[in-house]
C-alpha positions as CSV (number, residue, x, y, z in Angstrom):
1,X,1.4,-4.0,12.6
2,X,5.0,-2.7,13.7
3,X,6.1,-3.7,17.5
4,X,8.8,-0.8,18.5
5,X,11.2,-0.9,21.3
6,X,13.1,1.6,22.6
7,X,16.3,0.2,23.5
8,X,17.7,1.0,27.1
9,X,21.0,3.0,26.0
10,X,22.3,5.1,23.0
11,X,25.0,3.3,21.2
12,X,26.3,5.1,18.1
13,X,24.2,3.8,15.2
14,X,27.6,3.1,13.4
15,X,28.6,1.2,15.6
16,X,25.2,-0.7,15.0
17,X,25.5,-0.8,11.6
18,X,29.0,-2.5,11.9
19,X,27.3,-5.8,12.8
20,X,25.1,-6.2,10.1
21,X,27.2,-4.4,7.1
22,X,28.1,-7.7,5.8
23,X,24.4,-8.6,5.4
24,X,22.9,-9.0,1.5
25,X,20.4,-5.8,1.1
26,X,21.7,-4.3,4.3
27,X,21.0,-0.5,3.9
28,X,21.8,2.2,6.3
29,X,20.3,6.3,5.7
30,X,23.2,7.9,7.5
31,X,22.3,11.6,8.8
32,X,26.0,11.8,10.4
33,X,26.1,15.6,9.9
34,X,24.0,16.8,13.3
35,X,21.6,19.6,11.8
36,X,18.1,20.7,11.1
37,X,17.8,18.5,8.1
38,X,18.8,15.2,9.4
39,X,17.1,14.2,12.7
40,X,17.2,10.8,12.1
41,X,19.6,7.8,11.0
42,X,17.6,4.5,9.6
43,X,18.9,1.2,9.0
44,X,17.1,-1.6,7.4
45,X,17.8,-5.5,8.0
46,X,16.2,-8.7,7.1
47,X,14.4,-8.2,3.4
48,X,11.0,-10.0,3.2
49,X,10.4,-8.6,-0.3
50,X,12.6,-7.5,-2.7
51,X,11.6,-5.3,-6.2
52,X,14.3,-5.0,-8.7
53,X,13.6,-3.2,-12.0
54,X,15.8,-3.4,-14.9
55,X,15.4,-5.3,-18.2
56,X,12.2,-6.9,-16.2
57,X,10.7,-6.2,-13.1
58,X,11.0,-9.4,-10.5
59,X,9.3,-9.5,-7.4
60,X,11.4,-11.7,-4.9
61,X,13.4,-13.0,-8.3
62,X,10.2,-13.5,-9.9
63,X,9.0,-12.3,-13.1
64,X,6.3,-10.1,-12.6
65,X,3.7,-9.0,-15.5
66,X,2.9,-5.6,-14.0
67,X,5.5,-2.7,-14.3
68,X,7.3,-1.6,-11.4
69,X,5.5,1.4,-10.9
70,X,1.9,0.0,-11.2
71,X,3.3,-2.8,-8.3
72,X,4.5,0.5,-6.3
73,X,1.6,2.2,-6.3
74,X,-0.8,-0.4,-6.0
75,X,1.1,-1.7,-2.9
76,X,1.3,1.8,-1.2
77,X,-1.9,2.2,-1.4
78,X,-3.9,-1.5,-0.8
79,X,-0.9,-1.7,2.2
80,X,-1.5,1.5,3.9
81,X,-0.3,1.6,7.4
82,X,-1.3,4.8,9.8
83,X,1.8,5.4,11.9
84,X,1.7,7.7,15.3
85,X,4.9,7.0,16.7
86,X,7.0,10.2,15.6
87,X,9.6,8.0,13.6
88,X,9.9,8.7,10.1
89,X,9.1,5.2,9.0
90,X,8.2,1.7,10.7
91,X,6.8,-0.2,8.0
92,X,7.3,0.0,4.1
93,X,11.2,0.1,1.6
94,X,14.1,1.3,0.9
95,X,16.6,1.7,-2.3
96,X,17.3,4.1,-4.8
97,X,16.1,5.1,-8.6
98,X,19.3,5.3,-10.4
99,X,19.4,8.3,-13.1
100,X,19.0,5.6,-16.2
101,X,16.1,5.3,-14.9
102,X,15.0,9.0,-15.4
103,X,16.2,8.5,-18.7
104,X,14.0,5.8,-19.7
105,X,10.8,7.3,-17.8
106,X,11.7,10.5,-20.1
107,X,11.6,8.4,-23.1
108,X,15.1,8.6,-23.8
109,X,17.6,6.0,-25.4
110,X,21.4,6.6,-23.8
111,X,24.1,6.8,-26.6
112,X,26.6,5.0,-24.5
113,X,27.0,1.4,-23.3
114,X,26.8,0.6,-19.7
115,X,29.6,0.7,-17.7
116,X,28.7,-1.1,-14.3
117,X,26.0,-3.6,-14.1
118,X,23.1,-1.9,-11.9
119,X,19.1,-2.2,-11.9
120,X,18.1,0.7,-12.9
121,X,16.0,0.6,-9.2
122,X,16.2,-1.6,-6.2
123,X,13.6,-1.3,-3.3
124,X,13.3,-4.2,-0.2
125,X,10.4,-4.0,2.2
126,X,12.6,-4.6,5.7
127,X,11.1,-6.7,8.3
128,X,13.2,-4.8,10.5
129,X,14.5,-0.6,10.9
130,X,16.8,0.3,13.6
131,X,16.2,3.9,13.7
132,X,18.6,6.4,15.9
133,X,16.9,10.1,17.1
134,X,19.4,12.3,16.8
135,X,17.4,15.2,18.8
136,X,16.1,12.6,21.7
137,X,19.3,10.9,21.7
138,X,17.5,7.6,21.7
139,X,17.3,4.1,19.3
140,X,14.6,2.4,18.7
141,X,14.1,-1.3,17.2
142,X,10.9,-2.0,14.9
143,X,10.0,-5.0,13.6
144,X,7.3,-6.3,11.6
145,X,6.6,-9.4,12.0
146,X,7.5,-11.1,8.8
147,X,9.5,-14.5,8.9
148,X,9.5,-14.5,12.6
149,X,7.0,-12.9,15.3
150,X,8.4,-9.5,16.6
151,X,8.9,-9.9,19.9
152,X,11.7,-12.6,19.3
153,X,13.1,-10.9,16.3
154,X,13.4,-7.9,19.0
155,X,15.2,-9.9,21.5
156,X,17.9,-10.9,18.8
157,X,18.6,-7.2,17.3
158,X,18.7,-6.0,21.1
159,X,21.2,-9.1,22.2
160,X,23.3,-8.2,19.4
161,X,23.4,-4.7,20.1
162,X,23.9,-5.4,23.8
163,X,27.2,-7.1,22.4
164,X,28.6,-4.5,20.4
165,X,31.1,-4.1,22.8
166,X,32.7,-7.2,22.4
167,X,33.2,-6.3,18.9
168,X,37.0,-6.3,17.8
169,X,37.7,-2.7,16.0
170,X,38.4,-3.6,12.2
171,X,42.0,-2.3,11.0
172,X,42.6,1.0,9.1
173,X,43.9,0.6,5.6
174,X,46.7,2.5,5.9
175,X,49.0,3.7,3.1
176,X,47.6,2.3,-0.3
177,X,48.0,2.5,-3.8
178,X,45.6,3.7,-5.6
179,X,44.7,4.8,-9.5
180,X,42.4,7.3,-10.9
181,X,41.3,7.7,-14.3
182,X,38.7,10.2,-15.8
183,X,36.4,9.6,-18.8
184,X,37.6,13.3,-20.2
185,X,40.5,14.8,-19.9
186,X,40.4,18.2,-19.0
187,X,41.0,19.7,-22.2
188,X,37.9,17.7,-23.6
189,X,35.8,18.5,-20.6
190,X,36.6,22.1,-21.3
191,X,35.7,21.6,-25.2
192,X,32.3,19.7,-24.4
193,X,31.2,22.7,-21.7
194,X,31.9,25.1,-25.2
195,X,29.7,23.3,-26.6
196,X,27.3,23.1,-24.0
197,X,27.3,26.9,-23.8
198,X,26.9,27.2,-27.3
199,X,23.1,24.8,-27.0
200,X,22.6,27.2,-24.2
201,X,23.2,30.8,-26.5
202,X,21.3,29.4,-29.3
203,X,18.2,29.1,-27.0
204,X,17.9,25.0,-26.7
205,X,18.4,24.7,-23.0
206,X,18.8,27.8,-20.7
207,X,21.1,25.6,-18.1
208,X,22.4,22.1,-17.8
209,X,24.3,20.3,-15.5
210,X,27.4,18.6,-16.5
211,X,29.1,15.4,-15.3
212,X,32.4,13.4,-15.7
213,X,33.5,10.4,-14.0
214,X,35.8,8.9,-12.5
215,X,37.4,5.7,-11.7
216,X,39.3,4.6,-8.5
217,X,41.2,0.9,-8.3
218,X,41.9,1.1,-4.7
219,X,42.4,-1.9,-2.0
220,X,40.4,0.3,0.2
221,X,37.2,-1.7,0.9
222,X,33.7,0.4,0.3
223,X,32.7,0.0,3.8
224,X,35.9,1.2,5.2
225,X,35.3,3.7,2.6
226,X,32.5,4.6,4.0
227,X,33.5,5.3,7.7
228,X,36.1,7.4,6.8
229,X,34.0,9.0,4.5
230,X,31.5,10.3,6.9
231,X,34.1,10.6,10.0
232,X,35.9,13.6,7.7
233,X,33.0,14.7,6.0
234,X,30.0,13.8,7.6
235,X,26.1,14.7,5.7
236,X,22.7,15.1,6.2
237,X,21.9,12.6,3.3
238,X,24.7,10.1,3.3
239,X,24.3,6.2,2.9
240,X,25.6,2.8,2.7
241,X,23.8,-0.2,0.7
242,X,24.9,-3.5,0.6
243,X,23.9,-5.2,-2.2
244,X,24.6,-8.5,-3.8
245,X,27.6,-7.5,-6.3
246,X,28.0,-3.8,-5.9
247,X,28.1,-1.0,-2.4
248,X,26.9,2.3,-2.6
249,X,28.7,4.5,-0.5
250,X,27.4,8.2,-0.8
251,X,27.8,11.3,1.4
252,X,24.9,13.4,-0.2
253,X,24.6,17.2,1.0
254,X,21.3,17.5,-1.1
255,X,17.8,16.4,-0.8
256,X,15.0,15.8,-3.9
257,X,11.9,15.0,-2.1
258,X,10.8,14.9,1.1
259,X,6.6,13.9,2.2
260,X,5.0,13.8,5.5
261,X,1.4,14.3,5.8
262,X,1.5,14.3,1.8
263,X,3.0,18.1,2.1
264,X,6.2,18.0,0.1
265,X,9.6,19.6,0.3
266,X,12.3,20.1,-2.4
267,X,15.8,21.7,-1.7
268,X,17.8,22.2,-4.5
269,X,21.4,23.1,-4.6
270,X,23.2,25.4,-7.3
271,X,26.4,27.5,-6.5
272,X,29.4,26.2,-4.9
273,X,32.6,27.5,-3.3
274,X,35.7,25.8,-2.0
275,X,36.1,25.9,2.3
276,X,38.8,28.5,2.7
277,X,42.4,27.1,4.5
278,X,42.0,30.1,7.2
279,X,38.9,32.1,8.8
280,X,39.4,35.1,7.2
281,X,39.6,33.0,3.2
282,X,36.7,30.8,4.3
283,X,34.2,33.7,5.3
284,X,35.2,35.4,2.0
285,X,34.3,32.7,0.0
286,X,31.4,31.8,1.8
287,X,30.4,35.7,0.9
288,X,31.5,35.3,-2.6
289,X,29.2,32.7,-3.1
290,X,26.5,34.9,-1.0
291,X,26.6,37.4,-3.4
292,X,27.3,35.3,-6.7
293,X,24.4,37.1,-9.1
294,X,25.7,34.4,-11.7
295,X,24.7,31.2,-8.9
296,X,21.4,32.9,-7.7
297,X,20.7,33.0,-11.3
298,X,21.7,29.3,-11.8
299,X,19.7,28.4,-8.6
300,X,16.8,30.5,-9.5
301,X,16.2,29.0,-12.8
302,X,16.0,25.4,-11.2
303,X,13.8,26.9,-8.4
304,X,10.8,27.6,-11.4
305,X,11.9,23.8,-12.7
306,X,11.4,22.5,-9.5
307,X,7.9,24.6,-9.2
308,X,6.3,23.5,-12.2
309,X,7.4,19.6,-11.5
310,X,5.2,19.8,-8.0
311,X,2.5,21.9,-10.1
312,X,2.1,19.0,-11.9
313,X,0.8,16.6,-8.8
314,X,0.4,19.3,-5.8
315,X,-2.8,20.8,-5.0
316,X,-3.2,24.2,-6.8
317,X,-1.7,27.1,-4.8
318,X,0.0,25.1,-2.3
319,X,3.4,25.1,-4.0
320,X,5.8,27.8,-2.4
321,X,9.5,28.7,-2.6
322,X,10.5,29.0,1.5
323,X,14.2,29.9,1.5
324,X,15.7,31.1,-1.3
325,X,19.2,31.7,-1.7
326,X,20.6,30.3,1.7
327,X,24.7,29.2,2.2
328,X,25.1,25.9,3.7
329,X,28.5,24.5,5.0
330,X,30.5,21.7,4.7
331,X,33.7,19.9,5.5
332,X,35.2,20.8,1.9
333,X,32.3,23.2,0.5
334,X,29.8,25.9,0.9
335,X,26.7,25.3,-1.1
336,X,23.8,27.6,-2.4
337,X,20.4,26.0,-1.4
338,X,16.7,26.6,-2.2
339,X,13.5,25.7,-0.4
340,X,10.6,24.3,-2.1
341,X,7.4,22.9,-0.8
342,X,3.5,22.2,-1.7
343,X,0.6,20.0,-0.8
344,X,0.0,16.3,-3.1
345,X,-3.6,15.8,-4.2
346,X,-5.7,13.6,-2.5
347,X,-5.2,9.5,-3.7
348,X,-1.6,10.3,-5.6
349,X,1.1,8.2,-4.0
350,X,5.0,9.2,-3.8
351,X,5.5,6.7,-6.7
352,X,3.3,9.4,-8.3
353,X,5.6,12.0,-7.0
354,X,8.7,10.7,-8.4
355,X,6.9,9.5,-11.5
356,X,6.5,14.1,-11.8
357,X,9.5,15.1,-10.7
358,X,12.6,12.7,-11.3
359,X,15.0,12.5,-11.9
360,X,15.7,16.1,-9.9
361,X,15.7,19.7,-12.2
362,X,19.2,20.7,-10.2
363,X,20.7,17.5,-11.7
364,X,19.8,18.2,-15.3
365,X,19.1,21.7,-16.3
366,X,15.9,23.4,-17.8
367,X,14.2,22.7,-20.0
368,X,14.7,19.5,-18.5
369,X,13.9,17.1,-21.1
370,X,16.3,19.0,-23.9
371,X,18.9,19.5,-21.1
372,X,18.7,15.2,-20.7
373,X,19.4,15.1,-24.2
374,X,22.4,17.3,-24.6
375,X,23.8,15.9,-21.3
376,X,23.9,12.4,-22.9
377,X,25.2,13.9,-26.5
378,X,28.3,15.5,-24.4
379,X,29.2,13.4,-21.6
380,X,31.2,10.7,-22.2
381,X,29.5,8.2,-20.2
382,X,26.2,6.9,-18.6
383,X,25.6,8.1,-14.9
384,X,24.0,5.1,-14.0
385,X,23.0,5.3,-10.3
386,X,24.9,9.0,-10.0
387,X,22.5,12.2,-10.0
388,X,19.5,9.4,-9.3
389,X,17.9,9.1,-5.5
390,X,18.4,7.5,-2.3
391,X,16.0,7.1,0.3
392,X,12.6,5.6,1.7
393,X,9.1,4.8,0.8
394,X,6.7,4.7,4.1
395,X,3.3,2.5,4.1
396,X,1.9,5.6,6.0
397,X,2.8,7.6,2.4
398,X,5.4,9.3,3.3
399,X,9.0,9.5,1.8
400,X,12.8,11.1,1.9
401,X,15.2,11.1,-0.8
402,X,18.4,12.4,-1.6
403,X,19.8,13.5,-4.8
404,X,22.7,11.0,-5.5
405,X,26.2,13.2,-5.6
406,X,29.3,12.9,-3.5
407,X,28.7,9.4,-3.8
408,X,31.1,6.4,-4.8
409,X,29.2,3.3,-6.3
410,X,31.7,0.1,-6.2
411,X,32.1,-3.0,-8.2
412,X,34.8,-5.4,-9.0
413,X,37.1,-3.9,-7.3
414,X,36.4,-0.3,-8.8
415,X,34.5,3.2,-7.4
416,X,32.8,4.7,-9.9
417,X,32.6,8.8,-8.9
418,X,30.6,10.9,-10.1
419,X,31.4,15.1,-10.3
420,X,29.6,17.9,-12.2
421,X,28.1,21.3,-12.1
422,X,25.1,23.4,-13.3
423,X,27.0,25.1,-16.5
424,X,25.0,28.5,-17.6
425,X,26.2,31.1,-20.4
426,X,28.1,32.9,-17.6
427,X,29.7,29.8,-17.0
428,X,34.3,30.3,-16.8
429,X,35.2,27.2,-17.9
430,X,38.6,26.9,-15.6
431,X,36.2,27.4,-12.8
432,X,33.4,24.5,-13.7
433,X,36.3,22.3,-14.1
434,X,37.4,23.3,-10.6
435,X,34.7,22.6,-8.7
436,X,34.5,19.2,-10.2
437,X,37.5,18.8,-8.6
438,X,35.8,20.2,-5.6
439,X,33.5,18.5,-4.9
440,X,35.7,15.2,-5.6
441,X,37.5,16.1,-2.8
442,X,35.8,14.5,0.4
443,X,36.3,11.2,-1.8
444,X,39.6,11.2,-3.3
445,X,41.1,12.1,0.4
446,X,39.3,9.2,2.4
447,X,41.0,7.4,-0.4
448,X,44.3,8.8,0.4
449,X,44.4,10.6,-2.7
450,X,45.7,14.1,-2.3
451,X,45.6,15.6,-6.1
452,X,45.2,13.5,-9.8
């Protein structure tokens, strides 16, 4: 069982994080923008088991002759660990499902040849979360006992906390050159969303989303990244994992699924607007997007996705759209959200949850499957870990995860970004390319990079 301590003062989990960022399989669940949806910030330290799935599924770096999702759900269930404490999780992982992933659950073959070289899923089990209560203004140290008992494992995380101060602050980067390339150019990307629209007039797919890439060779290093990232544009679902030969650095507005006491919550997004240079621009395009019949449309289509997906593992009648067509705010954008929730059935697990919904409806389009297929046909590139999930798997069943956008993944010396939009037959083409840009934004300028 979990030993938790409370530590005596209420450094800024940053700050934490800074000491162990260099750590292998160091993660960090960043909820840097204060509001309703993120209470709580969650790092995870000190791996005692470690599940990668790709070409095989290793346990630890052995090969294992189970699948990944028979190990998950197994474990979740033979490991299940009640937990009264208030925090969202004491015992239990933390990693992300990458969107190849979806594709290969789905059945589907991708077209194009990988890009970065990413498991198509990581999750540790972390002897130790260091877990900061936004609303209590309080951190708490859990440990677990495995590889050393808790009570010293404790008394190291809380000296090195204690010490924090000490700490040298790390230099800014400063002016640096940087180069951006995109995997369309924009006359392409316009061509392929024709295209698109035609799949969507001839009655294939009713909307889709639709992604390009992009590229970044910048001296910038991902963690500096990072904090810049969520100083300027801070998120409720916003993250930082460590891994061996690539960083994830993601400052996610949206969350997929969320569980606690097995009663689930999905909150898409569909509809954007640009944050207006003045007051009076900002409020009209936060009412433009308000009053968008052509968003609400978009979002209300991926609304009755995202309802049949929980249909499929909620008890009947317990699935219900909450909010519907609510503006949320951020540093660069306004956002159209929606509100879904329901009630799992009795002995499914949140492995069994993602295995019904993912990879998320708002992501892809409807009908989801066909949308998959057109999305791979006319992009020009595999999304690997972009448009997959973030997030957390408890050993009391609960989960969180995000949806994986705004969100830089980094290897060799190169981000790898990720921007797109839902595209329906109302779709102005000049406009969908434009909020790509949007919503590269946050990005490119903690990069430095003013326009491409």
């Amino acid at each position: 069982m979990a030993t938790i301590r409370t530590y005596k003062e209420y450094p800024p989990i940053d700050k934490v994080f800074d000491l162990y960022q260099d750590e292998s399989h160091a993660v960090f669940l960043d909820s840097s923008l204060r509001n309703s949806l993120g209470r709580y910030s969650i790092i995870g330290i000190h791996p005692y088991m470690t599940l990668v799935n790709g070409e095989q599924f290793t346990l630890n770096d052995k090969v294992m002759d189970c699948t990944f999702e028979e190990f998950l759900k197994d474990h979740l269930k033979g490991n299940f660990e009640e937990n009264k404490t208030g925090l969202p999780i004491v015992s239990g992982a933390i990693g992300y499902f990458s969107y190849d992933y979806g594709l290969k659950k789905e059945g589907l073959v991708s077209r194009h040849e990988k890009e970065v070289e990413i498991p198509d899923c990581v999750f540790c089990f972390y002897d130790v979360f260091i877990i900061e209560d936004h609303q209590e203004k309080q951190l708490h140290l859990v440990a677990n006992g495995q590889g050393m008992a808790c009570e010293a494992r404790l008394d190291i995380i809380e000296t090195q906390i204690t010490n924090i101060k000490t700490k040298k602050p790390q230099p800014g980067y400063g002016q640096v050159e940087t180069k951006v390339e995109a995997n369309f150019s924009k006359n392409d990307y316009l061509c392929a969303l024709e295209k698109m629209i035609d799949y969507i007039i001839e009655g294939d797919i009713y909307i889709a989303n639709m992604t390009q890439k992009l590229r970044i060779k910048s001296p910038c290093g991902p963690y500096e990244l990072f904090k810049k990232l969520r100083q300027d544009n801070p998120s409720p679902f916003g993250g930082y994992f460590n891994y061996d030969d690539f960083q994830v650095v993601c400052a996610s507005p949206e969350r997929f699924l969320k569980m606690t006491d097995r009663h689930v919550v999905t909150r898409p997004i569909k509809g954007t607007r640009k944050r207006g240079t003045t007051r009076q621009e900002d409020e009209m395009n936060r009412q433009e997007l308000a009053n968008s019949q052509k968003d609400k449309s978009e979002l209300l289509m991926i609304v009755d996705l995202e309802r049949n997906d929980l249909n499929k593992v909620c008890i009947p009648g317990t699935v219900k759209v909450g909010e519907l067509f609510t503006v949320e705010q951020y540093a660069t954008v306004f956002h159209l959200v929606s509100n879904i929730d329901g009630d799992l059935e009795e002995g499914l697990t949140a492995m069994d949850l993602i295995g019904a919904t993912f990879p998320g409806g708002s992501i892809t389009g409807a009908p989801k499957l066909r949308a998959m297929e057109v999305i791979d046909e006319l992009e020009h590139g595999r999304r690997d870990l972009y448009t997959g999930s973030m997030g957390y798997m408890s050993l009391d069943g609960n989960c969180d995860f995000n949806i994986v956008i705004r969100t830089a993944l980094y290897q060799n010396g190169t981000y790898h970004l990720g921007v797109g939009g839902g595209i329906t037959c109302e779709s102005i083409l000049e406009d969908e390319y434009e909020e790509t840009m949007q919503k590269a934004k946050a990005i490119l300028e903690s990069l430095k990079i003013k326009e491409m």
